[in-house]
Biopython code that builds the backbone (N, CA, C, O; Angstrom):
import numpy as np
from Bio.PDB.StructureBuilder import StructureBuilder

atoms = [
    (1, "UNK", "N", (-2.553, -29.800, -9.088)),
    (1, "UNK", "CA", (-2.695, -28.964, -7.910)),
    (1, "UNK", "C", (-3.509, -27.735, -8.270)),
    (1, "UNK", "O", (-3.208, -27.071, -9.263)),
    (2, "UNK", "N", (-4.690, -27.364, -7.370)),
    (2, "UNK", "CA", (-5.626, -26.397, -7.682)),
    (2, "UNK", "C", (-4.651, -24.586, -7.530)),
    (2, "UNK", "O", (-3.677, -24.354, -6.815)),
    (3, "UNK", "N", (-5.134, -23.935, -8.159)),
    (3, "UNK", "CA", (-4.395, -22.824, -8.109)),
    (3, "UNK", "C", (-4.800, -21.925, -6.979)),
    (3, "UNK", "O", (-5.591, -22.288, -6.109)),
    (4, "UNK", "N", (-4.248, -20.764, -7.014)),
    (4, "UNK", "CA", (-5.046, -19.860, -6.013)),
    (4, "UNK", "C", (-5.590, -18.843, -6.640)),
    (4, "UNK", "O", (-5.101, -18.399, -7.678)),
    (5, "UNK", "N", (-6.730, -18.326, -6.051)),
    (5, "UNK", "CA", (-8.017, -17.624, -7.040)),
    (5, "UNK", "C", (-7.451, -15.989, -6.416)),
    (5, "UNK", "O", (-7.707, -15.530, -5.303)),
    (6, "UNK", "N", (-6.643, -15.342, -7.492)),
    (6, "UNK", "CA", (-6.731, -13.847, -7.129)),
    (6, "UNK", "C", (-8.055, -12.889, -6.839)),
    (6, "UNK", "O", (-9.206, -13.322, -6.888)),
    (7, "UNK", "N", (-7.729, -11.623, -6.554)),
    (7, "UNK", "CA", (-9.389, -10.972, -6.224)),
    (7, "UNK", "C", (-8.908, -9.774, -7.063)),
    (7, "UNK", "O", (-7.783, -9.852, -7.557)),
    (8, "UNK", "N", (-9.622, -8.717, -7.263)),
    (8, "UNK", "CA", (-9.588, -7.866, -7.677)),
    (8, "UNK", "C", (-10.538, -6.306, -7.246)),
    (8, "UNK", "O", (-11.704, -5.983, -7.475)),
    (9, "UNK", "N", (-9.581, -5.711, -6.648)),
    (9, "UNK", "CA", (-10.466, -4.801, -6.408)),
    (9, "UNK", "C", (-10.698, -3.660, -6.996)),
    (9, "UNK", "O", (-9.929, -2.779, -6.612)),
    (10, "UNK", "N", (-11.840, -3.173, -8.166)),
    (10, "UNK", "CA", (-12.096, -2.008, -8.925)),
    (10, "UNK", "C", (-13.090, -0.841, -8.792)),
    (10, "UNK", "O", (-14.300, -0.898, -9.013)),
    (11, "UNK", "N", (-12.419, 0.162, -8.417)),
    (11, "UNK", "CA", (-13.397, 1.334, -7.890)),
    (11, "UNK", "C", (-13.239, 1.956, -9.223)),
    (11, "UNK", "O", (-12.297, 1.957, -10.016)),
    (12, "UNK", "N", (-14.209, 2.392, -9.248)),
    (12, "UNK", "CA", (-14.727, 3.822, -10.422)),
    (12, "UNK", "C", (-15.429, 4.916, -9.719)),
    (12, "UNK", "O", (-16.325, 4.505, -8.981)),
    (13, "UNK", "N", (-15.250, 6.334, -9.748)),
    (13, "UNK", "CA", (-15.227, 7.414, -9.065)),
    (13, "UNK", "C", (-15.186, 8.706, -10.092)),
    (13, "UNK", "O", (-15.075, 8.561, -11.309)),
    (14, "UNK", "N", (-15.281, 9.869, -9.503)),
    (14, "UNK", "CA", (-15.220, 11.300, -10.227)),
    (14, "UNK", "C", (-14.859, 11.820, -9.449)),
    (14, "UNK", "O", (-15.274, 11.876, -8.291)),
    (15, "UNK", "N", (-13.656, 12.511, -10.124)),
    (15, "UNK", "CA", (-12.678, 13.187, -8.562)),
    (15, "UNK", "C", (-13.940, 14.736, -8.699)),
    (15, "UNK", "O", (-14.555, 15.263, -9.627)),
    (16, "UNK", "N", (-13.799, 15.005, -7.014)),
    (16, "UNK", "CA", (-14.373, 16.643, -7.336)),
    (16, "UNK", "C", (-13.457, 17.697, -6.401)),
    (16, "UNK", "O", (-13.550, 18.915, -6.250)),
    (17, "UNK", "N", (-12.445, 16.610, -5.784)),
    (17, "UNK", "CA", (-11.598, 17.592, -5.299)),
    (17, "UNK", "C", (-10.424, 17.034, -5.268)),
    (17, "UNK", "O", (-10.231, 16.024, -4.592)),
    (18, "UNK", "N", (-9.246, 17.743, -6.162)),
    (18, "UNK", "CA", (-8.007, 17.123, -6.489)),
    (18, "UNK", "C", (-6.941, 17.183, -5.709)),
    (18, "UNK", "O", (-5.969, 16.456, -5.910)),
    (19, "UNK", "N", (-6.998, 18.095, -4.682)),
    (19, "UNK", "CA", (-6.120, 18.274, -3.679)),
    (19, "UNK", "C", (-5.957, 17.267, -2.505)),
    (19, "UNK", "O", (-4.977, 16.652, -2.086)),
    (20, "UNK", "N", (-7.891, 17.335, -1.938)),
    (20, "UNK", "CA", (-7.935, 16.029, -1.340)),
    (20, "UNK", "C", (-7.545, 14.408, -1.609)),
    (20, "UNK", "O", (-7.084, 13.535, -0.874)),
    (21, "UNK", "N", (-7.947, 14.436, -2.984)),
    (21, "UNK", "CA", (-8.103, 12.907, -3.758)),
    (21, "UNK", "C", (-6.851, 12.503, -3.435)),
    (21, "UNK", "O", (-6.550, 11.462, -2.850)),
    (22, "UNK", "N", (-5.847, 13.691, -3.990)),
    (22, "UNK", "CA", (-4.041, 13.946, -3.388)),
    (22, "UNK", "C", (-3.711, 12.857, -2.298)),
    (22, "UNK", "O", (-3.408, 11.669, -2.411)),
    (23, "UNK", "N", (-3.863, 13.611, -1.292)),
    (23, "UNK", "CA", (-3.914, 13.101, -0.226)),
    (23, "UNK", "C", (-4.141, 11.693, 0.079)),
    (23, "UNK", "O", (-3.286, 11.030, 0.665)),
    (24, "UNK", "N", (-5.095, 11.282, -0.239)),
    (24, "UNK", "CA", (-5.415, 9.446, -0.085)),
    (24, "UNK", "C", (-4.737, 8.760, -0.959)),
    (24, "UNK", "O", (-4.351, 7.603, -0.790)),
    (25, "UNK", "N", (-4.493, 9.687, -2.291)),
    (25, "UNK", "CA", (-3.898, 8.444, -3.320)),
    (25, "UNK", "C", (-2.151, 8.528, -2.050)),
    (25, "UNK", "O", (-1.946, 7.501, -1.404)),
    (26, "UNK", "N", (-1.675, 9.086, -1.959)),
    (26, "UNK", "CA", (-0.409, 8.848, -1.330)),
    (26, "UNK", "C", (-0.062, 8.423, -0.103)),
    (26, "UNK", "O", (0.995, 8.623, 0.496)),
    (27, "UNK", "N", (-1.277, 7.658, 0.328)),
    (27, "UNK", "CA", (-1.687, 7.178, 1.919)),
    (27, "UNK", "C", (-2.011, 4.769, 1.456)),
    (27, "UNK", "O", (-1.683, 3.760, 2.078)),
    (28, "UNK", "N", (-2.880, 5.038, -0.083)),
    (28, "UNK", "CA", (-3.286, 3.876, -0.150)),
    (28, "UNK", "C", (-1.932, 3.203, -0.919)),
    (28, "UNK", "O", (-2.200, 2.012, -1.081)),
    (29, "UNK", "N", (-0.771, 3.459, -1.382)),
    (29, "UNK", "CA", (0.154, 2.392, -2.171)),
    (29, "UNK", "C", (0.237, 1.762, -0.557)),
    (29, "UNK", "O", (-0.616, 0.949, -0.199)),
    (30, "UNK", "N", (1.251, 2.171, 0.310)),
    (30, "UNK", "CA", (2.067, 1.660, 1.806)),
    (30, "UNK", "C", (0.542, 0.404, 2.149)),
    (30, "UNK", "O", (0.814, -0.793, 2.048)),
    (31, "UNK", "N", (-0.558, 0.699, 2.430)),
    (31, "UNK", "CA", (-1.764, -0.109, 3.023)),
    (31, "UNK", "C", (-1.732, -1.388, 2.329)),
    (31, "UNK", "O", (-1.641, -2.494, 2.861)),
    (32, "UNK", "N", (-1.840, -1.050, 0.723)),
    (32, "UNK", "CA", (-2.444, -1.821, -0.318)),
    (32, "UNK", "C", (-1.222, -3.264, -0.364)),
    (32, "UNK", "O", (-1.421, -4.468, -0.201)),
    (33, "UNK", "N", (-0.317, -2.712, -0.573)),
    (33, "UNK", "CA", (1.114, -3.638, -0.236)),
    (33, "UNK", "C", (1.578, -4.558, 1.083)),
    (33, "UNK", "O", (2.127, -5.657, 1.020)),
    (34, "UNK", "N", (1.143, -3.679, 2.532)),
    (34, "UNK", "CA", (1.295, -4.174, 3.506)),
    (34, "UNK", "C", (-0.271, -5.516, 3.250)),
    (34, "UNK", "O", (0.028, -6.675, 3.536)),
    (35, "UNK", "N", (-1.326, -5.343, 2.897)),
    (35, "UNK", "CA", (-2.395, -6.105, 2.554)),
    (35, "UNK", "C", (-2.025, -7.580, 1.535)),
    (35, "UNK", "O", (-2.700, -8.609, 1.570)),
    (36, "UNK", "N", (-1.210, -7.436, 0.954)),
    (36, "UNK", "CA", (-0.545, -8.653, -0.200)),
    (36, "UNK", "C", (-1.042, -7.851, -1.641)),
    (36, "UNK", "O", (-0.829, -8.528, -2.647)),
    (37, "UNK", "N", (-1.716, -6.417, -1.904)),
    (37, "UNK", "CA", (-2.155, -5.909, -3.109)),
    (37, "UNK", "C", (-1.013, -5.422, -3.584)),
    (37, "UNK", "O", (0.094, -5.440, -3.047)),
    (38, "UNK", "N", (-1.439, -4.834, -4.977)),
    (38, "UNK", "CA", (-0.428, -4.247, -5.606)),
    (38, "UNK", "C", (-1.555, -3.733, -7.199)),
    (38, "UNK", "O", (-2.291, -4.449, -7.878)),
    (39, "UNK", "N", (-1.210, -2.088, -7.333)),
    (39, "UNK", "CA", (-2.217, -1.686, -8.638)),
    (39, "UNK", "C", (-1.632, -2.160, -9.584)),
    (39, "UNK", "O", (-0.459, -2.170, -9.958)),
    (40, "UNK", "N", (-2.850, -2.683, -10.058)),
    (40, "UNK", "CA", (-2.675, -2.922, -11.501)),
    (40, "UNK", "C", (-3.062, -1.632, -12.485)),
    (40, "UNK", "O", (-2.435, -1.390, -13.516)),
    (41, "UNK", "N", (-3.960, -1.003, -12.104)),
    (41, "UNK", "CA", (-4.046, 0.025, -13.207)),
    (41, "UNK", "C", (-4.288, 1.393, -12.232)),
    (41, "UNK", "O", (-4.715, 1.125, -11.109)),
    (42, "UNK", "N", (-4.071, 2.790, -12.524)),
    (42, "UNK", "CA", (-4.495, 4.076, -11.189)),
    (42, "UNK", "C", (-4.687, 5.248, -12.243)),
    (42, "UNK", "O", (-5.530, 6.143, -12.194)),
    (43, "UNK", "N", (-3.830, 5.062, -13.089)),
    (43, "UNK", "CA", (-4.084, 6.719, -13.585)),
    (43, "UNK", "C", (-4.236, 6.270, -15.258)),
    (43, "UNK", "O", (-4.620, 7.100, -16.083)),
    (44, "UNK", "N", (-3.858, 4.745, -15.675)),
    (44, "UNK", "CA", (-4.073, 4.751, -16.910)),
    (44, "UNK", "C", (-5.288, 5.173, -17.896)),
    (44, "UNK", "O", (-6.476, 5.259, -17.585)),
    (45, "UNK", "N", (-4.648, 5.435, -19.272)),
    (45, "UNK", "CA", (-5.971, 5.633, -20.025)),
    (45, "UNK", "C", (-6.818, 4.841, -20.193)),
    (45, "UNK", "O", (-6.657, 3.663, -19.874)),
    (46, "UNK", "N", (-8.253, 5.431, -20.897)),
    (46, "UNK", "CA", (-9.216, 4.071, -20.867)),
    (46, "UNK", "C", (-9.455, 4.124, -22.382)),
    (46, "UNK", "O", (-9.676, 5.150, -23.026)),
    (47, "UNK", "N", (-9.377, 2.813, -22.883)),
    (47, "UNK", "CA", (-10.017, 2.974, -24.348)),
    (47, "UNK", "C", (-11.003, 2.223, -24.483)),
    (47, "UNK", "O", (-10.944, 1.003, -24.329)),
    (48, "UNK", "N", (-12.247, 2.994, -24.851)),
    (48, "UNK", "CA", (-13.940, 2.599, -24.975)),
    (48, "UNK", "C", (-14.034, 1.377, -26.216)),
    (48, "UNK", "O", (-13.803, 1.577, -27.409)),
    (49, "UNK", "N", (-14.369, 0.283, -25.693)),
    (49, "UNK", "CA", (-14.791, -0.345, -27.023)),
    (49, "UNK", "C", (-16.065, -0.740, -27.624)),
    (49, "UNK", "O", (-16.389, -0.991, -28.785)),
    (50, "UNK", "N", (-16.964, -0.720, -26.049)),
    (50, "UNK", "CA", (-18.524, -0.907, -26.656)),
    (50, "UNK", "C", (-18.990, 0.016, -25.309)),
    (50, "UNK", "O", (-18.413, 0.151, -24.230)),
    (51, "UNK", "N", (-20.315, 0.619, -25.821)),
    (51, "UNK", "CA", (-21.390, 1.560, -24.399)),
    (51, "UNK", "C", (-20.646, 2.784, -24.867)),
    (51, "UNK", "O", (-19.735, 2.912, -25.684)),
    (52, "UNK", "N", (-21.246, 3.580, -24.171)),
    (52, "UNK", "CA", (-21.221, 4.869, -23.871)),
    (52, "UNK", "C", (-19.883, 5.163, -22.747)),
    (52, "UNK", "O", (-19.473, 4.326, -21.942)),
    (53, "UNK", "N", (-19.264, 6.740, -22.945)),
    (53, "UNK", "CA", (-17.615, 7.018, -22.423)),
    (53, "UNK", "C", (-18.332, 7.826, -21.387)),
    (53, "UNK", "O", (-19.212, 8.687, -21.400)),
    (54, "UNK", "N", (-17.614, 7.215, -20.490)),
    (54, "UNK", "CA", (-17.997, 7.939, -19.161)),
    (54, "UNK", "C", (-16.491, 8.269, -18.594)),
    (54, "UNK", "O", (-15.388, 7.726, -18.646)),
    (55, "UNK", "N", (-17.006, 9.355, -18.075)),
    (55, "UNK", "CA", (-14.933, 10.163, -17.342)),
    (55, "UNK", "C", (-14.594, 9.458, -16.406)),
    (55, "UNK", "O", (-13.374, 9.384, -16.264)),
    (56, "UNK", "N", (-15.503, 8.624, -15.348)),
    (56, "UNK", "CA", (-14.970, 8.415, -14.236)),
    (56, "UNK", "C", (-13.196, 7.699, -14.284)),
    (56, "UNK", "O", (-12.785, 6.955, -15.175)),
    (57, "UNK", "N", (-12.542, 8.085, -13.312)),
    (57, "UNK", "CA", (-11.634, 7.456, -13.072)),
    (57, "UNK", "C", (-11.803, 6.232, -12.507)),
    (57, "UNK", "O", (-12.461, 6.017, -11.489)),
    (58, "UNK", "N", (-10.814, 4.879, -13.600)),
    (58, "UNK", "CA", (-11.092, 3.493, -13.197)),
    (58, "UNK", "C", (-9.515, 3.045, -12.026)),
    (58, "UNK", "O", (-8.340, 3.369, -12.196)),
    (59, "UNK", "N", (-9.962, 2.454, -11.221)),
    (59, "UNK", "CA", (-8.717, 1.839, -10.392)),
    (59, "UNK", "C", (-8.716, 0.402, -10.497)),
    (59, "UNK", "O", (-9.816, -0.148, -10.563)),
    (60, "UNK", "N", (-7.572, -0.368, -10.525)),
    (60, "UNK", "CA", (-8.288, -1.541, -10.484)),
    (60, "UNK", "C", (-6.620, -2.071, -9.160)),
    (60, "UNK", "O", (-5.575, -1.429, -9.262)),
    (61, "UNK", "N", (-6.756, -3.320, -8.033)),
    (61, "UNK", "CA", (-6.267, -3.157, -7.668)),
    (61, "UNK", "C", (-6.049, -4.869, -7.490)),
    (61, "UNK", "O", (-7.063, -5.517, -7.233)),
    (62, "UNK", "N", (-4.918, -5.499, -7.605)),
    (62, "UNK", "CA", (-4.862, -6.921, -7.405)),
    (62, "UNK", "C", (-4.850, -7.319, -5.846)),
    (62, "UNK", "O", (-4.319, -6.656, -4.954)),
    (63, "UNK", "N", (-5.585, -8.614, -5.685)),
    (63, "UNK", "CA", (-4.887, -9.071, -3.992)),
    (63, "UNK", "C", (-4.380, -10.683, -3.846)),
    (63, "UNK", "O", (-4.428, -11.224, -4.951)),
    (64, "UNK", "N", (-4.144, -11.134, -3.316)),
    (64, "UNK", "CA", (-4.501, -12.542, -3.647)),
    (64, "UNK", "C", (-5.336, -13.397, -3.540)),
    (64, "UNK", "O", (-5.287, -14.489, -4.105)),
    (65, "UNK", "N", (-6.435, -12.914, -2.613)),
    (65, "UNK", "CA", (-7.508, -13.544, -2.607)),
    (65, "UNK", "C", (-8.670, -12.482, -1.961)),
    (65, "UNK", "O", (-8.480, -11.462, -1.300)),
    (66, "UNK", "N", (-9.992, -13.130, -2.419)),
    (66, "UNK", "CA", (-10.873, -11.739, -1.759)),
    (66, "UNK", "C", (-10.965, -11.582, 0.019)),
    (66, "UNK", "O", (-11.421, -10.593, 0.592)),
    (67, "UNK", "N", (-10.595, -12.410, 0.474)),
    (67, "UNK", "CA", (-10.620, -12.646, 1.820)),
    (67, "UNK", "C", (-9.246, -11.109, 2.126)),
    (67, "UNK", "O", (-9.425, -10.039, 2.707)),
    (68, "UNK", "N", (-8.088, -11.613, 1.506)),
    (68, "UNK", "CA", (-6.874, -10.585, 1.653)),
    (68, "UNK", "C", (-7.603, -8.880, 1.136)),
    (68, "UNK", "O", (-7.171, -7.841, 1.635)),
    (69, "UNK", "N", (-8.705, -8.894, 0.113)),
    (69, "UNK", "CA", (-9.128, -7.566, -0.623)),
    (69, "UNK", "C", (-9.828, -7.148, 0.730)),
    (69, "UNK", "O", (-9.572, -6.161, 1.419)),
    (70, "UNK", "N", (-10.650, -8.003, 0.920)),
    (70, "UNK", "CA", (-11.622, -7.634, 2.385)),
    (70, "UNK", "C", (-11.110, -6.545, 3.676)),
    (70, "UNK", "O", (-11.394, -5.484, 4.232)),
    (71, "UNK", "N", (-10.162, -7.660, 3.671)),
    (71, "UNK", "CA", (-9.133, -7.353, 5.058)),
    (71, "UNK", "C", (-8.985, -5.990, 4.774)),
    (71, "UNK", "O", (-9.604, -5.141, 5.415)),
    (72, "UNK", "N", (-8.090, -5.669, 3.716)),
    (72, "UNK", "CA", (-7.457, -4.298, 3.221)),
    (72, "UNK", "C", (-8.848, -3.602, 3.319)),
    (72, "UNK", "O", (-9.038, -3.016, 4.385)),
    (73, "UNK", "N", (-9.490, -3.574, 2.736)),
    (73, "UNK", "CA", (-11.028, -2.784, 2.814)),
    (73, "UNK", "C", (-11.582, -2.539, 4.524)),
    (73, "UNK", "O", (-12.016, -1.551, 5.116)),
    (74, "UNK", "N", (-11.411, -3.469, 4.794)),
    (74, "UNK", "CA", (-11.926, -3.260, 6.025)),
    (74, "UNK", "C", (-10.862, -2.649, 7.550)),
    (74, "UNK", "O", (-11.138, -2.325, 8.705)),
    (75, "UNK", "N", (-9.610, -2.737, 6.747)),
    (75, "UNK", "CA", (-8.520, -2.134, 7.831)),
    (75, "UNK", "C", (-8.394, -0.896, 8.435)),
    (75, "UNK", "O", (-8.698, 0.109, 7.791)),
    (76, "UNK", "N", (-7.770, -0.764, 10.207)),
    (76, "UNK", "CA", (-8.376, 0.560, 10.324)),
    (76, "UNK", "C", (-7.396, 0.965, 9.195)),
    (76, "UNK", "O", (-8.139, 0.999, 8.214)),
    (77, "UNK", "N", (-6.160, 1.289, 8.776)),
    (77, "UNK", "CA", (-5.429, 1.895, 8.169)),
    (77, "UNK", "C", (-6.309, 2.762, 6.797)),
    (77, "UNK", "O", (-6.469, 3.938, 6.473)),
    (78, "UNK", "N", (-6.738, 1.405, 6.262)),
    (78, "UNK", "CA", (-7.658, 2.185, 5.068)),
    (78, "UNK", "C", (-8.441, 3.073, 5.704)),
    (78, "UNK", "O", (-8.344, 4.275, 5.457)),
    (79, "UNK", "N", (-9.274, 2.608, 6.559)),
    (79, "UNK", "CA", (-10.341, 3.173, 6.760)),
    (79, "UNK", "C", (-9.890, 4.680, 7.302)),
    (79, "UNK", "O", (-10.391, 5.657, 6.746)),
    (80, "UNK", "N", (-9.137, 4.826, 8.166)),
    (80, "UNK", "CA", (-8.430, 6.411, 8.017)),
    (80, "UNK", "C", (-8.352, 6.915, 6.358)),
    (80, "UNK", "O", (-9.167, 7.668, 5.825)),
    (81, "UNK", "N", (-7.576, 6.511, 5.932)),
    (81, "UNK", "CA", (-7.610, 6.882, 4.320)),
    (81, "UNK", "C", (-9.133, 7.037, 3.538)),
    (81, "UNK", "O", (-9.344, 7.817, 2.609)),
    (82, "UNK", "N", (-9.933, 6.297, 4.017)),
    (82, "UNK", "CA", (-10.874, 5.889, 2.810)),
    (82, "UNK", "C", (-11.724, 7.746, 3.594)),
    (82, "UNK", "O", (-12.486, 8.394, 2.877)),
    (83, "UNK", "N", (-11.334, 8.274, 5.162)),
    (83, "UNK", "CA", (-12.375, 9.221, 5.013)),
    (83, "UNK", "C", (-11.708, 10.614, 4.458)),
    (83, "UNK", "O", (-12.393, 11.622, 4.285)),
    (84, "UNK", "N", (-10.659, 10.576, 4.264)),
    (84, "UNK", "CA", (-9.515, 11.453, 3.023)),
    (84, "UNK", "C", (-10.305, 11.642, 1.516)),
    (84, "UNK", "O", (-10.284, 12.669, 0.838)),
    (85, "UNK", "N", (-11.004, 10.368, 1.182)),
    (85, "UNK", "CA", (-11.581, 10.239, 0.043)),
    (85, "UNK", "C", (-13.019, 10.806, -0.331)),
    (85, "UNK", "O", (-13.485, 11.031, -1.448)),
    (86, "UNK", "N", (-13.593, 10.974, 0.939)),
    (86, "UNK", "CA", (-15.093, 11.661, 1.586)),
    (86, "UNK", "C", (-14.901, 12.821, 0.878)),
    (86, "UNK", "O", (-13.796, 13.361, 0.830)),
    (87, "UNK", "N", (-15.890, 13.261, 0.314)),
    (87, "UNK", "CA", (-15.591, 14.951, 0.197)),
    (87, "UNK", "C", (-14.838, 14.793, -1.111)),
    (87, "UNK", "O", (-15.238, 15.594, -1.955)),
    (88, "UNK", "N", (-13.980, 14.089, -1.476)),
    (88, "UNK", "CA", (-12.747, 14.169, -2.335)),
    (88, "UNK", "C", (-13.607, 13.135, -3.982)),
    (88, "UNK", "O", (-12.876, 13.072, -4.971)),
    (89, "UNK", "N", (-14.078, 12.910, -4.019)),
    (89, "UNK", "CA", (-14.700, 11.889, -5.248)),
    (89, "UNK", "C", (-16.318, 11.421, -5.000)),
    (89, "UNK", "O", (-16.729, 10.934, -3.946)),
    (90, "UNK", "N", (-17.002, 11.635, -6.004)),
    (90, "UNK", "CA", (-18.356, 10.940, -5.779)),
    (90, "UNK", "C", (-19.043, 9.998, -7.272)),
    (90, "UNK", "O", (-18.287, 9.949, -8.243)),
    (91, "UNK", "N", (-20.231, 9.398, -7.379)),
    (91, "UNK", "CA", (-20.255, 8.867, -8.092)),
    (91, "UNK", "C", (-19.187, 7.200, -7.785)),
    (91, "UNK", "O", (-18.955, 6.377, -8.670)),
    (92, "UNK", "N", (-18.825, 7.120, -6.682)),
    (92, "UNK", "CA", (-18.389, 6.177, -6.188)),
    (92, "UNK", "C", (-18.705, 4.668, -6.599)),
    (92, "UNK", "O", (-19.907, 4.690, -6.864)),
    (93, "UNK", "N", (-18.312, 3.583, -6.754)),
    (93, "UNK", "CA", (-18.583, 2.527, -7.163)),
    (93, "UNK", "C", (-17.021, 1.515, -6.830)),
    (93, "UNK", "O", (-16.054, 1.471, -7.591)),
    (94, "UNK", "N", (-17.140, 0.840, -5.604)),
    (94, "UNK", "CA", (-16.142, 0.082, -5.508)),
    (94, "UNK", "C", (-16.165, -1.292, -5.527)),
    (94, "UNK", "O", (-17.374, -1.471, -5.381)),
    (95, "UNK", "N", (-15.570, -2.636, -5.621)),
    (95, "UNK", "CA", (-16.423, -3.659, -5.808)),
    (95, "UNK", "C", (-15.285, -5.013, -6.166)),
    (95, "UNK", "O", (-14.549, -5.089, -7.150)),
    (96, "UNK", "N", (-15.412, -5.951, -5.103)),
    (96, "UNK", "CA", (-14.602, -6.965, -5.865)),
    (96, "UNK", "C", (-15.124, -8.282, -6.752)),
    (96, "UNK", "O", (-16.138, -8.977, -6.802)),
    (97, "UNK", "N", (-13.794, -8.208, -7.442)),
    (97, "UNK", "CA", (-14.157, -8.962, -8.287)),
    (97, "UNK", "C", (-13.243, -10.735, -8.143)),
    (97, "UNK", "O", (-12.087, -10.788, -7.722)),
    (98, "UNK", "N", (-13.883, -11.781, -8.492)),
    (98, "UNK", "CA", (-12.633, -12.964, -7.865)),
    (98, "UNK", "C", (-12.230, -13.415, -9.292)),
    (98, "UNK", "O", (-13.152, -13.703, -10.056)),
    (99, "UNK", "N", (-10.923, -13.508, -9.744)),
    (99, "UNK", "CA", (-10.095, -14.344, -10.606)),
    (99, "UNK", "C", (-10.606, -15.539, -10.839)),
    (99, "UNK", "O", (-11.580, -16.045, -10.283)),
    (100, "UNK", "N", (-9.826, -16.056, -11.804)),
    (100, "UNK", "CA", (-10.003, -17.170, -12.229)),
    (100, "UNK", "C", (-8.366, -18.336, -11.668)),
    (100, "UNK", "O", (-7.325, -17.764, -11.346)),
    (101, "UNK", "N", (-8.408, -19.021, -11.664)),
    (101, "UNK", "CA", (-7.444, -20.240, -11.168)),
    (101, "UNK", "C", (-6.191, -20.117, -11.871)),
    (101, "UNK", "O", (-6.030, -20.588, -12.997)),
    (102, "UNK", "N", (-5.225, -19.443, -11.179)),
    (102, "UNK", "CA", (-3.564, -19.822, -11.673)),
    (102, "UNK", "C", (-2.897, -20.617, -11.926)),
    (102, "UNK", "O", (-1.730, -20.370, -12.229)),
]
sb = StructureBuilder()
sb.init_structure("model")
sb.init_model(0)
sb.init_chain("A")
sb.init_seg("    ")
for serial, (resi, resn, name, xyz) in enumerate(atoms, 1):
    if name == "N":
        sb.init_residue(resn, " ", resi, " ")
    sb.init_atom(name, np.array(xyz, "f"), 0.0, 1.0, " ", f" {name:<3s}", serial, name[0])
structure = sb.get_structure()
């Protein structure tokens, strides 16, 4: 029996305003969950093993499939949240990624 292909959704960012950033991070757990997601990584450290160290903050966020990452991305819910994030982080880079077979 074929598995089901998780998605992954990983933004990389530079906070430039921490108060705001505030704000959305405590708006996206409730969305991300109601979506079938759940973080896998938000505030962990990063350890460099090859390239050059860059500060940005990495997120990485599980879903079960990219169709489910989409949805969440494209929901109004986020999308209230995501303009919390405006102003609040740049250097932006968000992006899914699809699993491999369970």
């Amino acid at each position: 029996m074929e598995g089901k292909m998780n998605a992954y959704l990983i933004g990389k960012m530079s906070i430039t305003d921490q108060a705001r950033y505030d704000n959305y991070k405590r708006l996206t757990p409730d969305i991300v969950k109601a979506h079938g997601g759940r973080f896998i990584s938000r505030e962990g450290q990063k350890f460099l093993l090859e390239g050059e160290a860059e500060s940005r903050r990495v997120v990485i966020v599980e879903f079960p499939s990219v169709e489910a990452a989409q949805k969440f991305y494209n929901s109004e819910e986020y999308t209230k949240a995501r303009h919390l994030r405006e102003g609040a982080a740049d250097e932006m880079q968000l992006f899914i990624v699809e699993g491999m077979d369970n």
